[in-house]
N, C-alpha and C positions, 0 to 999 in steps of 0.2 A: 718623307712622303708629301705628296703636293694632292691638297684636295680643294676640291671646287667647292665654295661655299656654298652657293646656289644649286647643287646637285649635279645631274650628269650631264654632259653638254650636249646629250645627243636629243634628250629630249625631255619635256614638261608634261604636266599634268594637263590631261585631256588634249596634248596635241601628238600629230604621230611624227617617228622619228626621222630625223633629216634627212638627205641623201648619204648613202653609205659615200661619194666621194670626198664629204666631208673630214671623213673619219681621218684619213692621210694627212689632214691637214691639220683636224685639229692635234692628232701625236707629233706632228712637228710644232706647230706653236710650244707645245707641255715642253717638248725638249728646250728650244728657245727660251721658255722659262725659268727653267734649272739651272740655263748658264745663264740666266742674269740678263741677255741683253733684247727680253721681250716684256719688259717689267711694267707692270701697269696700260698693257694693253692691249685692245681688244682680239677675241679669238671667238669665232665660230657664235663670234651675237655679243658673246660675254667677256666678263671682265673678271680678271685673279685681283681681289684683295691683298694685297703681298704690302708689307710695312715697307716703308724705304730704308729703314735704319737697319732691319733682316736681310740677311745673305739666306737664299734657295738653296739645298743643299740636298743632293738625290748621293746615296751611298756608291756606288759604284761611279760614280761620276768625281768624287772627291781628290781633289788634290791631294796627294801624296809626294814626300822627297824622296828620289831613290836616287843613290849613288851613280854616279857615273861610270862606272868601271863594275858595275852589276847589273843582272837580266831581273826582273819582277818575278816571280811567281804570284799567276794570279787568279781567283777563282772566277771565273766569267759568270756565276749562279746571283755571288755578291758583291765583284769588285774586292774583296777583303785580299790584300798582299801578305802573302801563305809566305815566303821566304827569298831569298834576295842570292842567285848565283853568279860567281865570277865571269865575267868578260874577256874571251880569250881575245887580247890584242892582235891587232892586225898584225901586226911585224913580226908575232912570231910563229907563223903561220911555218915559215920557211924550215926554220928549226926542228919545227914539230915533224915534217913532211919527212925530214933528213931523219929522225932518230925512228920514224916508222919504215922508212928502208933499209935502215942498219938492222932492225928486229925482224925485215920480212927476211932479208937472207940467212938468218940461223931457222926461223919459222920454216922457208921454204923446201931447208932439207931433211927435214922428217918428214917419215913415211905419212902414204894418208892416214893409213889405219892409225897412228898415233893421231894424226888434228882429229882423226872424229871422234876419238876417247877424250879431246877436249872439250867437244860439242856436246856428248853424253853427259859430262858435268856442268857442259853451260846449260842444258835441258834443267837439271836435276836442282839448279839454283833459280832456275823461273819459275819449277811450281813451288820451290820452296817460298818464294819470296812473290806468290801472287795476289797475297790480297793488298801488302805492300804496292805493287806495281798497279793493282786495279785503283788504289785510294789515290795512286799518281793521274792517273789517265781522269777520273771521273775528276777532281779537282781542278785539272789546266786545262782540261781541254770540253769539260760539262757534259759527256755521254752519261745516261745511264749507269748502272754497274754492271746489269744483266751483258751490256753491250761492250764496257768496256776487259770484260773476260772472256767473252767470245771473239771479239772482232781484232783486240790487240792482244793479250794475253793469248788466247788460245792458237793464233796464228803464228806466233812468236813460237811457243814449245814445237809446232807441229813442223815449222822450218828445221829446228835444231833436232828433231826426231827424225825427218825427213834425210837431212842431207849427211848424220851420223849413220844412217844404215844404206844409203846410195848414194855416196860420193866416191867409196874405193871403186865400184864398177862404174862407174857414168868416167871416171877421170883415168881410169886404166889405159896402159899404151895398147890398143889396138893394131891389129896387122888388115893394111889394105890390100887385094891382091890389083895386079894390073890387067886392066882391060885387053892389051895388046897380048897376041900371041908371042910375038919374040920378044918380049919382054917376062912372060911366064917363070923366068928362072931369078927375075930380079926380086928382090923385098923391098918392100913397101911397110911402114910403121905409120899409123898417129899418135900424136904425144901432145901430152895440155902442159905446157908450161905456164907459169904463174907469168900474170902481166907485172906484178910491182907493187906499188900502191894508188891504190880506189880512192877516189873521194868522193865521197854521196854529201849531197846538199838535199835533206829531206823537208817533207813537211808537216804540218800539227794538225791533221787532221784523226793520224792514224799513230800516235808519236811512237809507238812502242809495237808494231805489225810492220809497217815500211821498213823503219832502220835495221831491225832486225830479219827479215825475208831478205835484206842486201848484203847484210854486212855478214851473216852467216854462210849462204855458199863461198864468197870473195875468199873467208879464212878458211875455208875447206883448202878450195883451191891452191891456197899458199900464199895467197895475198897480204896485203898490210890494209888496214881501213883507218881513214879518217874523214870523219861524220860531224858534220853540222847538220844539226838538230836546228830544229823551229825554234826561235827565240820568245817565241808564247808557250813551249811546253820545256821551259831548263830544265825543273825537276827531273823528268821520263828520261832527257839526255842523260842527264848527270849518274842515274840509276841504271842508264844502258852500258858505261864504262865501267862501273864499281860490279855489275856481273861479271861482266868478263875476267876483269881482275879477281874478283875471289873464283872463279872455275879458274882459276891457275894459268890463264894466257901470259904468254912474255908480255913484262911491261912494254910499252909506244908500241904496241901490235895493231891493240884496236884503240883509238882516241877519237875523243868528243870531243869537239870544241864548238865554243856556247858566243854568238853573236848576230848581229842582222847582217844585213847586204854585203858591208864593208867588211864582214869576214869573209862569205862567202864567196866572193872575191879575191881577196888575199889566198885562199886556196885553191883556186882555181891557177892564179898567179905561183903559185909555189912549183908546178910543171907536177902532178901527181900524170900515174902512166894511164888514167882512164877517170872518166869523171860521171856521175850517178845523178840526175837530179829528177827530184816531184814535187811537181809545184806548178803555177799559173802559165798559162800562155804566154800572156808578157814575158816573167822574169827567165821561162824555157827559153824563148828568145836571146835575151842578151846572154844565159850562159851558153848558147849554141856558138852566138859568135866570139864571146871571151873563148873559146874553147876551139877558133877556127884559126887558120894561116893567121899570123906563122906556127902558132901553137901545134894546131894539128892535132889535136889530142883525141881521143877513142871518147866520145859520147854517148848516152845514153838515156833518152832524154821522155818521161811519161808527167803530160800535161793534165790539166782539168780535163780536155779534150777527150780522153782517156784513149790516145794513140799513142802507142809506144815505139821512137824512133833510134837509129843509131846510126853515130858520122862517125868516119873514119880521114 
């Protein structure tokens, strides 16, 4: 903690307090303090007493080593690094992508009513494991807990509630009839065939409601998913693929993989047959165009903006 010897900098005894546009300036100076390179000088009138031979030291600000080849887990409340998850390397992005389409083709031909008996047990391992999942969410990402069991948590079971008791009719072959009079004797079907494999690039705002709201109808459908998680919430990732796997999904169905840009990149590179992302303006941007000629690939794309688009 960094305190002012002299008191508050806003104001003294018997005078009144400064202009509030002060105030901006002086919490930037305090910051400039804590790194060191505002040391011994003045702010807002005053001056920090700080020894030269002392290093400033604000706790969340603290140099920490973390491996290279590891994401932080970190509590943004303290800065204190909660635990340290693998780095899925770039290059085997490709690999990953290949062994979730050898599992969407055995996935693909069971009935639906079997994947929603899957989803009834992914249901039934989310509330089992939600205060688990709430101690995830409130720790990487600082919600409340009221909020982080209502907002992620609760949205999570209500998807896999959801799409287990209305996936066999929403996905059923439908019969169209034809408009045309001579045409009346012809049949007409609709049928959802599974695209492949999804790859959602999500974001840490909601780490445990988005991935799950996408990643659960996709495996209705028949799909295969592979999900990059926010590299500010590994934990929620790493917790979102050990569900699935204990509710009894085929291994490389549904995979996490835990890294920044230069993953999510690497899969978008890997030619998955549709690609998911939420996240900023910017970075919707450049996966619109990674994702355009010659790719061509089926986007689907919900910004801060809060528009939700799709390229084909």
């Amino acid at each position: 903690m960094i305190r002012c010897l002299t008191g508050s900098p806003f104001a003294e005894s018997g005078k009144a307090k400064r202009p509030r546009s002060r105030r901006k300036d002086w919490r930037l100076s305090l910051l400039l303090v804590a790194l060191g390179r505002f040391r011994g000088q003045k702010f807002c009138g005053r001056r920090f007493h700080i020894p030269a031979s002392k290093s400033v030291r604000i706790p969340f600000m603290a140099a920490t080593a973390i491996p290279i080849d590891t994401l932080p887990s970190i509590n943004p409340a303290t800065g204190e690094v909660l635990a340290h998850f693998g780095r899925t390397p770039a290059a085997r992005l490709p690999e990953i992508v290949s062994l979730a389409r050898t599992a969407q083709g055995a996935w693909a031909k069971l009935s639906i009513r079997e994947r929603c008996a899957k989803l009834c047990d992914l249901r039934d391992r989310i509330m089992a494991s939600r205060n688990e999942l709430a101690d995830a969410v409130v720790r990487e990402s600082g919600k409340p807990r009221a909020e982080a069991l209502f907002a992620d948590i609760f949205v999570a079971l209500d998807s896999a509630e959801y799409w287990s008791n209305n996936a066999e009719s929403m996905l059923r072959t439908k019969p169209v009839p034809h408009h045309s009079t001579a045409a009346k004797a012809k049949r007409g079907y609709l049928a959802y065939d599974p695209l492949g494999v999804i790859a959602i690039i999500s974001s840490w705002n909601y780490p445990l409601a988005i991935p799950f709201s996408q990643i659960i109808p996709a495996v209705a459908a028949g799909n295969a998913v592979v999900c990059k998680t926010s590299d500010i919430t590994p934990q929620c990732g790493a917790m979102i693929e050990k569900l699935f796997i204990d509710a009894g999904f085929p291994k490389d169905l549904v995979k996490i993989v835990q890294g920044g840009g230069e993953v999510g990149q690497a899969l978008i590179d890997a030619s998955p047959d549709k690609v998911m992302f939420t996240g900023s303006v910017a970075t919707g941007r450049r996966v619109a165009e990674a994702c355009g000629p010659p790719r061509r690939r089926s986007l689907r794309k919900e910004t801060d903006s809060f528009r939700a688009r799709t390229w084909r």
